[in-house]
Backbone as CSV, one residue per row, in Angstrom:
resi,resn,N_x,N_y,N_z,CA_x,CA_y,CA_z,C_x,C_y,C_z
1,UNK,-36.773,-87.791,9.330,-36.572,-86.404,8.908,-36.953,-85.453,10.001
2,UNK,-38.254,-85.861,10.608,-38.606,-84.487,11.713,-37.657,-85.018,12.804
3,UNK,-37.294,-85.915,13.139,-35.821,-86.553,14.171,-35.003,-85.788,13.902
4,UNK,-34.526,-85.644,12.890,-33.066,-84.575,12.658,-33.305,-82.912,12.810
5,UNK,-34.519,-82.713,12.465,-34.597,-81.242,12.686,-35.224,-80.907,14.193
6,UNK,-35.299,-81.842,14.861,-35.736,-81.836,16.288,-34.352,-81.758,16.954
7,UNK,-33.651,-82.595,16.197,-32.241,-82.383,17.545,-31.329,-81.083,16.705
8,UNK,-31.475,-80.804,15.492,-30.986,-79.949,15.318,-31.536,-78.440,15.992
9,UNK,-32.408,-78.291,16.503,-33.382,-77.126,16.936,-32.818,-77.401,17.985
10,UNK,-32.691,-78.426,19.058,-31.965,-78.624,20.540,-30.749,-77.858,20.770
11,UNK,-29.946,-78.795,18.882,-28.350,-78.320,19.584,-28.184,-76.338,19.190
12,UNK,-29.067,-76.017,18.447,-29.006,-74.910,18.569,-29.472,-74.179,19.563
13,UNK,-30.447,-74.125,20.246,-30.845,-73.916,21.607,-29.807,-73.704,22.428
14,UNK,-29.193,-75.096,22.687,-28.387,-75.470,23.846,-26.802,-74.325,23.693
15,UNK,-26.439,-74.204,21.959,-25.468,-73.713,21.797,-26.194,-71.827,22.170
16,UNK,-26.928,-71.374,21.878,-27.753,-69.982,22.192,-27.526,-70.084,23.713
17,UNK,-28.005,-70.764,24.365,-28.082,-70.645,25.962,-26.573,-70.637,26.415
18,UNK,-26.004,-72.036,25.943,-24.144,-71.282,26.580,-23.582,-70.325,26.009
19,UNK,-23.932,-69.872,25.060,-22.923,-68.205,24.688,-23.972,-67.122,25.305
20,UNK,-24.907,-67.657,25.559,-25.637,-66.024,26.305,-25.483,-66.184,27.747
21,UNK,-24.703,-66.880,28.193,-24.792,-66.857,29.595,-23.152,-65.640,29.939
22,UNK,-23.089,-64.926,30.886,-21.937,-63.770,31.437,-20.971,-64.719,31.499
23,UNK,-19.759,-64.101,30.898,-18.336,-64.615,31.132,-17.912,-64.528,32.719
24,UNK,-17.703,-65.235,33.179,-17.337,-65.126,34.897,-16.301,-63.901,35.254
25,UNK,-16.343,-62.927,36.776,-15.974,-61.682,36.107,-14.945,-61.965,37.243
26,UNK,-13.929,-61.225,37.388,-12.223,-61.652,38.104,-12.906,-61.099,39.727
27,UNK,-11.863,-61.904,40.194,-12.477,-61.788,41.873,-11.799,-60.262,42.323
28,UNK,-12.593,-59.445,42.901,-12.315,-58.407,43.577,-10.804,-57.791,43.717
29,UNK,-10.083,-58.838,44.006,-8.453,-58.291,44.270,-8.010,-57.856,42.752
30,UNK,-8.518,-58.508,41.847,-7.716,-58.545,40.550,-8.228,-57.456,39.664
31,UNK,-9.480,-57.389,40.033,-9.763,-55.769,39.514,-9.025,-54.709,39.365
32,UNK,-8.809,-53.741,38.037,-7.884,-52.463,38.266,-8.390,-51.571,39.015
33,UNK,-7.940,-50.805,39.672,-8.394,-49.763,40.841,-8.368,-48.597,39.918
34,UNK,-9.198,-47.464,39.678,-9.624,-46.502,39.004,-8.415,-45.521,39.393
35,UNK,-7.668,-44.679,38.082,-6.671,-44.174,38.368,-6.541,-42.637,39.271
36,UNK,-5.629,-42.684,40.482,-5.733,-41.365,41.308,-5.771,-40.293,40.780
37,UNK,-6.798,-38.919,41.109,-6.613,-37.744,41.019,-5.371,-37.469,41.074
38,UNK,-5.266,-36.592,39.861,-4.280,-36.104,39.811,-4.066,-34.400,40.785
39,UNK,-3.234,-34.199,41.101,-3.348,-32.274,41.890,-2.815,-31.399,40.676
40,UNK,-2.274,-31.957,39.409,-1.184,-31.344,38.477,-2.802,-30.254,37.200
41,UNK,-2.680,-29.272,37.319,-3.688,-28.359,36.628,-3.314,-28.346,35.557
42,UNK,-4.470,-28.434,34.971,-4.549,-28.471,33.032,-3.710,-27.742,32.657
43,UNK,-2.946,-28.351,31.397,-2.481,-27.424,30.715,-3.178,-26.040,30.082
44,UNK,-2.751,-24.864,29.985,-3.325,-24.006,29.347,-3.453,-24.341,27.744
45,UNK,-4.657,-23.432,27.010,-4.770,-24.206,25.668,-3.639,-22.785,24.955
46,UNK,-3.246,-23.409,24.124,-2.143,-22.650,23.148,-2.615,-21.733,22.549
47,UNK,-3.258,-20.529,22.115,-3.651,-19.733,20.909,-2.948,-19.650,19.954
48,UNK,-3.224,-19.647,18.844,-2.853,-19.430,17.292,-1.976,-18.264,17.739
49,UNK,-0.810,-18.134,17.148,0.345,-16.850,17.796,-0.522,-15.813,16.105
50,UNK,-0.557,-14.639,16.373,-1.630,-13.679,15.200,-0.298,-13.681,14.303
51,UNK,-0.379,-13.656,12.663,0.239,-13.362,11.485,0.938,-12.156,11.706
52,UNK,2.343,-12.416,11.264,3.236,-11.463,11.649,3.475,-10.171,9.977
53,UNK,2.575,-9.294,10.129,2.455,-8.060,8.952,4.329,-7.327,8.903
54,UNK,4.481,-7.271,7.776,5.533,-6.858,7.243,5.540,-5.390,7.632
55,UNK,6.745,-5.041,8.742,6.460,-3.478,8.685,6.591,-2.378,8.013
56,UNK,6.453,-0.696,8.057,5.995,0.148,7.611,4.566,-0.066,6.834
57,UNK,4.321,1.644,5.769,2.934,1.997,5.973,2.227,0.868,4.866
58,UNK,1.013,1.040,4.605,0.392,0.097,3.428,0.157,0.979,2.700
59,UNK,0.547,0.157,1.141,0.679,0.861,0.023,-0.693,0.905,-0.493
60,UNK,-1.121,1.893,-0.993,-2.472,2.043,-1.571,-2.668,2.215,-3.280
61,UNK,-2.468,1.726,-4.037,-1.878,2.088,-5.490,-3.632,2.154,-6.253
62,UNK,-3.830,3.341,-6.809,-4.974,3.353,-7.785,-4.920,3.615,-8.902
63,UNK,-5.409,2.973,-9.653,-5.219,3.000,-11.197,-6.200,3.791,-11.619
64,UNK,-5.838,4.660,-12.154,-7.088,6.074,-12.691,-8.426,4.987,-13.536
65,UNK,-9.745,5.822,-13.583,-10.295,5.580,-14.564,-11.002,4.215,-14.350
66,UNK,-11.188,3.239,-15.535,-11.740,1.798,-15.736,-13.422,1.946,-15.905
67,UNK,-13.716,0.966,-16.320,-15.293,0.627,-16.699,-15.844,1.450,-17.890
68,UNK,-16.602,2.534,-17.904,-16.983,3.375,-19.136,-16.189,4.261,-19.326
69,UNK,-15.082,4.554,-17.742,-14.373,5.684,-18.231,-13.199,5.572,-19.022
70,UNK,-12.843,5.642,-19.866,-11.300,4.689,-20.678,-10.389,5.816,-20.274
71,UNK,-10.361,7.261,-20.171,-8.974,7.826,-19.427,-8.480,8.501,-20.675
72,UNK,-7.659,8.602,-21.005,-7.055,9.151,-22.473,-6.924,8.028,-23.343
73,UNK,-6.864,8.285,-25.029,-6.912,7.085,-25.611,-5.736,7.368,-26.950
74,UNK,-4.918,6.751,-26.663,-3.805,6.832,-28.146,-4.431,6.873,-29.152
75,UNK,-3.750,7.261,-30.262,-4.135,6.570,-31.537,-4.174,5.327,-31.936
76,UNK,-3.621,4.142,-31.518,-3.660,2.891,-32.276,-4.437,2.357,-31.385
77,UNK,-5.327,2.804,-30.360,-6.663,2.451,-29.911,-5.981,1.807,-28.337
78,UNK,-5.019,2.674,-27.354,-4.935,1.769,-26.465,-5.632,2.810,-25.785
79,UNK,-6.157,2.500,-24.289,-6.794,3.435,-23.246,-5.703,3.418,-21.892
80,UNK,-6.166,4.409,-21.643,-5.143,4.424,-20.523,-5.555,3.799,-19.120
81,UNK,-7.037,3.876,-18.716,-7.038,2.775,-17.802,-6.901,1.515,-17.728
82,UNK,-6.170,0.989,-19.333,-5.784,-0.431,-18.803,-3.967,-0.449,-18.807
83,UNK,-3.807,0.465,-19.768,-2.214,0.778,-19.083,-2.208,0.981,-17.563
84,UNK,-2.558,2.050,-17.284,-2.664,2.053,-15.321,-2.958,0.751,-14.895
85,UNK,-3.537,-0.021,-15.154,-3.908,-0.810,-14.322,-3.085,-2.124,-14.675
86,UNK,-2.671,-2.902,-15.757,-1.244,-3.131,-15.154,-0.452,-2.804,-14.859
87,UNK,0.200,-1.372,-15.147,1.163,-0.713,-14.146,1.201,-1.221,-12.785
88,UNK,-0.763,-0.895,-12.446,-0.293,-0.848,-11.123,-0.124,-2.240,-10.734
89,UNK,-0.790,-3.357,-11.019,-0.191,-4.940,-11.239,1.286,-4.813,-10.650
90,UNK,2.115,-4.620,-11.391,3.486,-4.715,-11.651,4.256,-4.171,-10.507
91,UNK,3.978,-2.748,-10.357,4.462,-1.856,-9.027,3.933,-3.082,-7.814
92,UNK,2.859,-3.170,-7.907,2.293,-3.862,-6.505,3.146,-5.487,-6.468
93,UNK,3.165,-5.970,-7.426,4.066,-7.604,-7.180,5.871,-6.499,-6.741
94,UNK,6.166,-6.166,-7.274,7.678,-5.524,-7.364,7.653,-4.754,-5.740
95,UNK,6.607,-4.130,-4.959,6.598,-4.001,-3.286,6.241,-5.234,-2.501
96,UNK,5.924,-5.990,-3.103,5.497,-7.052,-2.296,6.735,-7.950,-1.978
97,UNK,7.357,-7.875,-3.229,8.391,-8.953,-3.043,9.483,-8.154,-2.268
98,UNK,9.313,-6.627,-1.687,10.283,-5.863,-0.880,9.679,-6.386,0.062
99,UNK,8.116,-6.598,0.639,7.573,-6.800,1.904,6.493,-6.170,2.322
100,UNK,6.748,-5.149,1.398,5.407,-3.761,1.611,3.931,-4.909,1.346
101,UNK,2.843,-4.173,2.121,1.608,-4.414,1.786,1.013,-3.770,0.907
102,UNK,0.498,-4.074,-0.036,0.332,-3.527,-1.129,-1.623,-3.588,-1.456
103,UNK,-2.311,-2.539,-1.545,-3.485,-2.780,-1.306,-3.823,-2.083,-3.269
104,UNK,-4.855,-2.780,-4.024,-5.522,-1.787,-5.344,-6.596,-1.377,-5.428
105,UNK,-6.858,0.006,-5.450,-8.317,0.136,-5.414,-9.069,-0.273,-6.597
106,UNK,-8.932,-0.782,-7.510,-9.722,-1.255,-8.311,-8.649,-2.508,-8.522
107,UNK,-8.743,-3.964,-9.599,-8.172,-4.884,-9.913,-8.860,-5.588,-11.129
108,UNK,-9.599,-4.827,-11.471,-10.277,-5.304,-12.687,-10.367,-4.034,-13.537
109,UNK,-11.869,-4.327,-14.999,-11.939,-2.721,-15.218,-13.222,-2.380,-15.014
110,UNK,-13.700,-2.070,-13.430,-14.454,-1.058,-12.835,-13.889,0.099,-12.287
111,UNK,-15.011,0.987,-12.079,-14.692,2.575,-11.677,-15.124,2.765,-10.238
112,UNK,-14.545,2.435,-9.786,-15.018,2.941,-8.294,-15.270,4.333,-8.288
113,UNK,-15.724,5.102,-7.487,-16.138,6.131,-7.119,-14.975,6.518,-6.545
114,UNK,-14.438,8.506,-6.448,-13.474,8.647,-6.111,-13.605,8.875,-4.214
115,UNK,-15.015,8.648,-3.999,-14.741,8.239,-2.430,-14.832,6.826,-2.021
116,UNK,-14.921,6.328,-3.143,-14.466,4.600,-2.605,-12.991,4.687,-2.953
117,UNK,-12.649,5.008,-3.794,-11.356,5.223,-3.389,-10.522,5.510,-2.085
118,UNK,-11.212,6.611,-2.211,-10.293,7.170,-0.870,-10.102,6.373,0.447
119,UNK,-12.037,5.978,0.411,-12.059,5.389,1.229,-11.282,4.033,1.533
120,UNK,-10.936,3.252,0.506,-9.793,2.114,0.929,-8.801,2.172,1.015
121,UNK,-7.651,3.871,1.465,-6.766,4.232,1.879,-7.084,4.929,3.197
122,UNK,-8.158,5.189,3.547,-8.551,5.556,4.997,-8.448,4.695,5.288
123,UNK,-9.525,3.292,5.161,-9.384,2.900,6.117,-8.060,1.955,6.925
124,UNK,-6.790,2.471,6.391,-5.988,2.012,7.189,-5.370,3.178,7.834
125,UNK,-4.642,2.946,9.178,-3.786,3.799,10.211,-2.867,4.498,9.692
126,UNK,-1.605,3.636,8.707,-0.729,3.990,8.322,-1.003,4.093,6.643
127,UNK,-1.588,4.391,5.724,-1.874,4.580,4.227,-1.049,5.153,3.318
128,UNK,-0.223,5.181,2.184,0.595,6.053,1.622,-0.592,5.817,0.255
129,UNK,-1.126,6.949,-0.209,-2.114,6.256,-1.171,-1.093,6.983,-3.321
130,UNK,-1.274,6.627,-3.797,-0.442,6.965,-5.152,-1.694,6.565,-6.001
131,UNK,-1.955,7.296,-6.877,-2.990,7.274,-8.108,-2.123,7.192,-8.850
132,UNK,-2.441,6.459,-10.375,-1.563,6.102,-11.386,-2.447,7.050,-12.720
133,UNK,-1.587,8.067,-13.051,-2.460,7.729,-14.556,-1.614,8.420,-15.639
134,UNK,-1.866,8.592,-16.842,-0.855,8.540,-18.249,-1.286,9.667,-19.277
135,UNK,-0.868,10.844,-19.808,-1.243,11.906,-19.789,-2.047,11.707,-21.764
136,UNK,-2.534,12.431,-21.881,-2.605,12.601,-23.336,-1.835,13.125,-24.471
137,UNK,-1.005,14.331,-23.745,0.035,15.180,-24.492,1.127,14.641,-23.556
138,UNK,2.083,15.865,-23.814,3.223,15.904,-22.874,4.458,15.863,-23.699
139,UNK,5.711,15.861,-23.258,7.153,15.295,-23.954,6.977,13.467,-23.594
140,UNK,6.996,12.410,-24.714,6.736,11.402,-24.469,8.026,10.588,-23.442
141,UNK,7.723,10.015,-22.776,9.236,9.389,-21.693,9.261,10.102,-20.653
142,UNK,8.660,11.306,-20.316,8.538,11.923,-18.695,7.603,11.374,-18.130
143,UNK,8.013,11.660,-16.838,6.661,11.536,-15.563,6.634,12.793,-14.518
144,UNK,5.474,13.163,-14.043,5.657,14.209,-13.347,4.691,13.275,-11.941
145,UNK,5.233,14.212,-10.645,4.587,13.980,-9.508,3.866,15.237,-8.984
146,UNK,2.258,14.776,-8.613,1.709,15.829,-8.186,1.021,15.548,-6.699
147,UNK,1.220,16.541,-5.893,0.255,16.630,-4.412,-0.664,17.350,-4.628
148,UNK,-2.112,17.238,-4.168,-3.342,18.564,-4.156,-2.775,19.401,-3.921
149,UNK,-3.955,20.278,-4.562,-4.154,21.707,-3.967,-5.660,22.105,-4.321
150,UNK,-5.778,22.578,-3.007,-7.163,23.124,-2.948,-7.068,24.808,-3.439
151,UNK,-8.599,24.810,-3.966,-8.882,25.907,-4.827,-8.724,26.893,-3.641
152,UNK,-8.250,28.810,-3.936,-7.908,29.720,-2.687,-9.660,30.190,-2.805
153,UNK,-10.726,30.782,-1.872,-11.461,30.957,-2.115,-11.952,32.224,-1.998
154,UNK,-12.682,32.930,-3.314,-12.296,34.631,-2.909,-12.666,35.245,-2.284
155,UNK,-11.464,35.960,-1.404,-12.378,37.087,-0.393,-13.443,37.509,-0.226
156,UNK,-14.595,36.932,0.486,-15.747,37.634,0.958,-15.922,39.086,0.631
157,UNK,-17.023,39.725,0.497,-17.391,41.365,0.493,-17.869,41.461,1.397
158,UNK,-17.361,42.429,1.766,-17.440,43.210,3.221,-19.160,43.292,3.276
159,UNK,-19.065,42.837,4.456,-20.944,43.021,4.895,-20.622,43.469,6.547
160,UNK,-22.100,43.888,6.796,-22.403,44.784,7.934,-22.289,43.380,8.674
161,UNK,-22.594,43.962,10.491,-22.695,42.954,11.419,-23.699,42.198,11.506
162,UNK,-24.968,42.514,10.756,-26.113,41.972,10.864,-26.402,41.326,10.011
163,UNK,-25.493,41.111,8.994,-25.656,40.645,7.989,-24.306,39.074,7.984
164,UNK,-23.495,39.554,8.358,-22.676,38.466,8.547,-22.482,37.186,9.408
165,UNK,-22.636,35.464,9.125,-22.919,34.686,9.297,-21.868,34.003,10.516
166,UNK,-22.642,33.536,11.474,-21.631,33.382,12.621,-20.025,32.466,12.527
167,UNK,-19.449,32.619,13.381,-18.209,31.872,13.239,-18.124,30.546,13.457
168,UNK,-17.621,29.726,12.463,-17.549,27.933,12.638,-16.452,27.250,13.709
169,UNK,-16.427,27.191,14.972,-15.047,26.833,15.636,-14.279,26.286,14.867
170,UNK,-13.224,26.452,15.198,-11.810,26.272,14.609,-11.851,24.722,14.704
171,UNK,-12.220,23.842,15.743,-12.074,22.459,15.654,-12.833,21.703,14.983
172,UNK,-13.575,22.251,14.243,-14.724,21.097,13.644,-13.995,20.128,12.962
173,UNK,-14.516,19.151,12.649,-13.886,18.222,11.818,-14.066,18.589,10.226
174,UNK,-12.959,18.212,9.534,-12.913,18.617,8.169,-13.978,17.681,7.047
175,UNK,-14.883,18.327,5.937,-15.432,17.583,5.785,-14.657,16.491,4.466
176,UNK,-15.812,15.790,4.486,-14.966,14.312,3.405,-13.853,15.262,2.034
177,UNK,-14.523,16.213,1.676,-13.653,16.543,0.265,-12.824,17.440,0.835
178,UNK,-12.095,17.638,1.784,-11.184,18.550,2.569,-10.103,17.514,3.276
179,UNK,-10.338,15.825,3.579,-9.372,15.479,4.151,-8.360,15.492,4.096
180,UNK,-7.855,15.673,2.968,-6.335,15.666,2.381,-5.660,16.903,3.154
181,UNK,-6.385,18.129,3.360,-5.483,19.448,4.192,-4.973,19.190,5.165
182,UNK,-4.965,18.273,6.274,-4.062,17.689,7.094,-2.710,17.264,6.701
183,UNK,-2.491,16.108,5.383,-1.286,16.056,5.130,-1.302,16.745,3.977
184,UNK,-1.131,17.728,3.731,-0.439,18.631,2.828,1.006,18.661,2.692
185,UNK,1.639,18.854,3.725,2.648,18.700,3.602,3.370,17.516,3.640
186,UNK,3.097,16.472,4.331,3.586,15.374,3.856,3.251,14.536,2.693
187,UNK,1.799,14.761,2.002,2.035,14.559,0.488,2.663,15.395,-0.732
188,UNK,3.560,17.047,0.150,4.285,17.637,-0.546,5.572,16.958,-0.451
189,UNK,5.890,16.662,0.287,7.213,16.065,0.599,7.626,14.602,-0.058
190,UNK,6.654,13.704,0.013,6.167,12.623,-0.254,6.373,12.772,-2.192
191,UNK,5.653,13.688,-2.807,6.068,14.425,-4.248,7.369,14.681,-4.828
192,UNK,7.859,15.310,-3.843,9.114,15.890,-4.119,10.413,14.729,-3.878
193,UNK,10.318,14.225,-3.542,10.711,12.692,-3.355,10.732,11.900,-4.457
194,UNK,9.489,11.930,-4.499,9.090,11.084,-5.805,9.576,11.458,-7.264
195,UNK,9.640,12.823,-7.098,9.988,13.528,-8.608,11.319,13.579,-8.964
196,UNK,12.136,13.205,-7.492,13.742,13.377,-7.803,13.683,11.658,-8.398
197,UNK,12.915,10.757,-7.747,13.327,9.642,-8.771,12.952,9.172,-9.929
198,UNK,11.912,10.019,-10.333,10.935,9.856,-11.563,11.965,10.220,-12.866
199,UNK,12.964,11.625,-11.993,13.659,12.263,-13.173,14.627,11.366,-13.735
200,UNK,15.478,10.444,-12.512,16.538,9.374,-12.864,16.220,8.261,-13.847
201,UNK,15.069,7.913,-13.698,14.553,6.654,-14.686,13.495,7.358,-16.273
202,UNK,12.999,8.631,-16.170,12.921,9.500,-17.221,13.226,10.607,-17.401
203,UNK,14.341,10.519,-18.208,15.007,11.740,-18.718,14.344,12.583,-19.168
204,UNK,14.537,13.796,-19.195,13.631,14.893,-19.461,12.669,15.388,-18.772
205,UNK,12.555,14.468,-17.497,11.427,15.564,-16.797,11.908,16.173,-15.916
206,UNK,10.844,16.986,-14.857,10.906,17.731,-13.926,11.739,17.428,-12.924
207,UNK,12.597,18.539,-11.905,12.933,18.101,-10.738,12.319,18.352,-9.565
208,UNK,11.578,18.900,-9.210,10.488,19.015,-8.428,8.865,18.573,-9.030
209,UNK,8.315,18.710,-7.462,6.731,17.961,-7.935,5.875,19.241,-8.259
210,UNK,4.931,18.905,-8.554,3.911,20.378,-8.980,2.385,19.701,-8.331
211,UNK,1.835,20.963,-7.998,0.966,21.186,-7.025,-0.613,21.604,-7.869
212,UNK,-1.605,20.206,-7.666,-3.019,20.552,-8.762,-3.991,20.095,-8.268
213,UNK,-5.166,20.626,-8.138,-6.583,20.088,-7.970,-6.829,18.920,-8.174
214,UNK,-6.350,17.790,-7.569,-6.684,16.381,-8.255,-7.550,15.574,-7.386
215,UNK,-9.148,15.148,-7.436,-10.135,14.672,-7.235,-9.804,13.478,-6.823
216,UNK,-8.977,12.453,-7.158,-8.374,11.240,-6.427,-8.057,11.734,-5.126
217,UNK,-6.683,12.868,-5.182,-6.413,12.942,-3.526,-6.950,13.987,-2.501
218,UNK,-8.226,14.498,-2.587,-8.433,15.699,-1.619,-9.135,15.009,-0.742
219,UNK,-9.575,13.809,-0.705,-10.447,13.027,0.347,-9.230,12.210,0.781
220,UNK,-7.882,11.775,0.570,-7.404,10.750,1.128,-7.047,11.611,2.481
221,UNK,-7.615,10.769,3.968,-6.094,11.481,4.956,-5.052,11.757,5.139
222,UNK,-4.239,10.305,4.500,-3.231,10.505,4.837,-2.225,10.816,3.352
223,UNK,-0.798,10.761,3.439,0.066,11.245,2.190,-0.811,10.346,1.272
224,UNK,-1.181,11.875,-0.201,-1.616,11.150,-1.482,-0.993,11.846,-2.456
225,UNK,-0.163,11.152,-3.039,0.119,11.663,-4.663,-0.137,11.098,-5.637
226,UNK,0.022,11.705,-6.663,-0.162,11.325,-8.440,0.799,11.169,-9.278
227,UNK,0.603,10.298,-10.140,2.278,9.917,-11.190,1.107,10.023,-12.587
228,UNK,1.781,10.789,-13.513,1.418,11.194,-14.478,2.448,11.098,-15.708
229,UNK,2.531,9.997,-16.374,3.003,9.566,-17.739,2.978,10.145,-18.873
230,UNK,3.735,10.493,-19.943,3.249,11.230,-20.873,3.869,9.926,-21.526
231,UNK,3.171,9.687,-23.130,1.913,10.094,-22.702,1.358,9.029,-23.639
232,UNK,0.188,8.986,-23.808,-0.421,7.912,-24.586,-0.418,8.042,-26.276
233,UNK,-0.143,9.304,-26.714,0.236,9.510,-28.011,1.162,9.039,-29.002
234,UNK,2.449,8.151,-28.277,3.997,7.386,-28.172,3.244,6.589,-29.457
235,UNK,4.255,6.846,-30.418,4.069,5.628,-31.538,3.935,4.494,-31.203
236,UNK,4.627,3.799,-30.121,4.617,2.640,-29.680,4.436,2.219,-28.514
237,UNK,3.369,1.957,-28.147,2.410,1.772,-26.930,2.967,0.882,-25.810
238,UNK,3.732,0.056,-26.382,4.386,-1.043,-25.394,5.805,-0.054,-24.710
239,UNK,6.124,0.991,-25.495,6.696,1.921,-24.466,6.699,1.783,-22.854
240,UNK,4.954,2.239,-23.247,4.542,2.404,-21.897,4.222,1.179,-20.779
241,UNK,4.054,0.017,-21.517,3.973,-0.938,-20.521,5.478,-1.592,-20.026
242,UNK,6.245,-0.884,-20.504,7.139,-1.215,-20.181,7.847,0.281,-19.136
243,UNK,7.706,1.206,-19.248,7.493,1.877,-18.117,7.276,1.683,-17.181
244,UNK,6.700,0.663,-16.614,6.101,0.042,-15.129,6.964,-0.950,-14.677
245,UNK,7.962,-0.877,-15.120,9.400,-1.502,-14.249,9.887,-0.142,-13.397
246,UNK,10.302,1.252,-14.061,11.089,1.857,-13.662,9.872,2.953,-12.866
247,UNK,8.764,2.195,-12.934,7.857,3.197,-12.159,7.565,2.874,-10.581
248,UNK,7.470,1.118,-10.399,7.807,0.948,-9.306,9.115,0.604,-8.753
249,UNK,10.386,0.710,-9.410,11.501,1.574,-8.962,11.529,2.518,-8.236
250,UNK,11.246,3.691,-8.800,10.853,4.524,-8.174,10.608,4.945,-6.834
251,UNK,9.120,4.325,-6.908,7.927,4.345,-5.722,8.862,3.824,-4.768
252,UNK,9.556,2.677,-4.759,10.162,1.825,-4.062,11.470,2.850,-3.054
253,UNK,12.197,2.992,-4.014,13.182,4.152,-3.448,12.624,5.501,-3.257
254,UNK,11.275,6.021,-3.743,10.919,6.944,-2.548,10.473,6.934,-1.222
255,UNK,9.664,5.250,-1.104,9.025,4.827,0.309,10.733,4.871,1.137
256,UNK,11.525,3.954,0.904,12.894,4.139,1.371,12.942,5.574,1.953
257,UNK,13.074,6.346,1.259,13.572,7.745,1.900,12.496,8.637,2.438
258,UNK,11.154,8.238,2.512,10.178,8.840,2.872,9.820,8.204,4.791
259,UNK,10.399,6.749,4.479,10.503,6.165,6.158,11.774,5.675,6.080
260,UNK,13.081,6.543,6.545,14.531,6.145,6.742,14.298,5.128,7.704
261,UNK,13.721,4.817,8.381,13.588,4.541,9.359,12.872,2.589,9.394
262,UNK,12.405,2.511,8.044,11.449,1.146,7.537,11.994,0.884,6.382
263,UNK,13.427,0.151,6.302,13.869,0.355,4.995,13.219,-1.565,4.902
264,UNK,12.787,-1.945,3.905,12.372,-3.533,3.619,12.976,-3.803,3.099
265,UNK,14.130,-3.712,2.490,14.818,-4.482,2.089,15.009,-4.376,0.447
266,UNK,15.890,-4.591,-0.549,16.706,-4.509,-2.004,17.568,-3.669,-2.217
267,UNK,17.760,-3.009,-3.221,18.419,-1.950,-3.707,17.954,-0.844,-4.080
């Protein structure tokens, strides 16, 4: 017995010692020769080519109201900031599928502040900003379009020289609740636009836009108007959600004629 595990301990040995010994290595000539420098310069690395943005301006669509504020309220208990706010749903898929960028200042039902508002139509270059909201009275089936207007402020009384407060240069910058006086006129124009197509898809309203103190647009920079629904009183409430086909109609064929120049594409 210790005979067999004696030569078995050998032949294992013997088999350990020939596999640990180096495989014999090829004679010098047969070696591969390490491959020549090349003179040919790296390729340059490729960059990601940047996402190609659909042109003209970005649409800014705000839905009045949301969170504690409900906006006007029908009788059979609907509110109007949740009408606005699928409206604006609807308008915004219906520009998108033209190409427009379509930005919402709210998308749920919170209230932003009306300088967070504004502010997420500043901060783009090109902004067309539109507030949505749905009246309480009115002739039911109209819409009217409105651009600011700032309050006229009344003539000072005449005071002596010593009494009167020095002059503000003409260049200062305008402050936050004044931005809108820059485009005045192009959110008049921008209105009036709007109101010739508001009238085609509701009969009975206005043909021009009308001009009001509205707290959504006196901070936006650039063109801001208002679409105003009549009204939430409508026996039948789904009226109005169904209004928001021919509302971003509309919008659609006023951006058209507001940039002849950026037409995206439909009818």
């Amino acid at each position: 017995m210790l005979l067999i595990i004696f030569a078995s301990v050998g032949a294992c040995a013997l088999a350990t010692f020939s596999t640990a010994q180096a495989p014999p290595q090829s004679p010098p000539s047969q070696q591969q020769a390490p491959p020549a420098p090349s003179n040919q310069p790296a390729p340059p690395l490729q960059s990601p080519a940047p996402p190609q943005l659909p042109p003209g301006p970005v649409i800014v669509l705000d839905p009045a109201h949301g969170g504690t504020d409900n906006g006007a309220r029908g009788q059979s208990g609907v509110f109007e900031k949740d009408i606005v706010l699928n409206m604006a749903r609807t308008v915004r898929a219906e520009l998108q599928s033209r190409g427009y960028r379509v930005v919402l200042t709210r998308d749920d039902d919170s209230n932003p502040s009306y300088d967070d508002r504004a502010a997420v139509a500043n901060a783009f270059r090109d902004a067309i900003f539109i507030t949505l909201h749905v009246a309480s009275t009115g002739t039911p089936g109209t819409a009217r379009a409105y651009y600011n207007q700032f309050w006229t402020p009344l003539p000072a009384a005449a005071s002596s020289d010593a009494d009167a407060k020095p002059n503000i240069p003409a260049n200062t910058l305008n402050p936050w609740n004044q931005a809108q006086r820059g485009s005045l006129d192009a959110s008049h124009r921008l209105a009036d636009l709007l109101q010739l197509q508001l009238v085609q898809v509701f009969s009975g309203s206005p043909v021009t836009s009308s001009a009001a103190p509205i707290r959504e647009l006196r901070s936006v920079v650039g063109p801001a108007v208002a679409i105003e629904l009549s009204s939430v009183a409508v026996p039948n409430p789904e009226s109005l959600g169904a209004a928001a086909n021919p509302v971003a109609m509309a919008i659609y064929r006023t951006l058209t004629a507001f940039h002849p120049a950026l037409p995206v594409g439909g009818n």
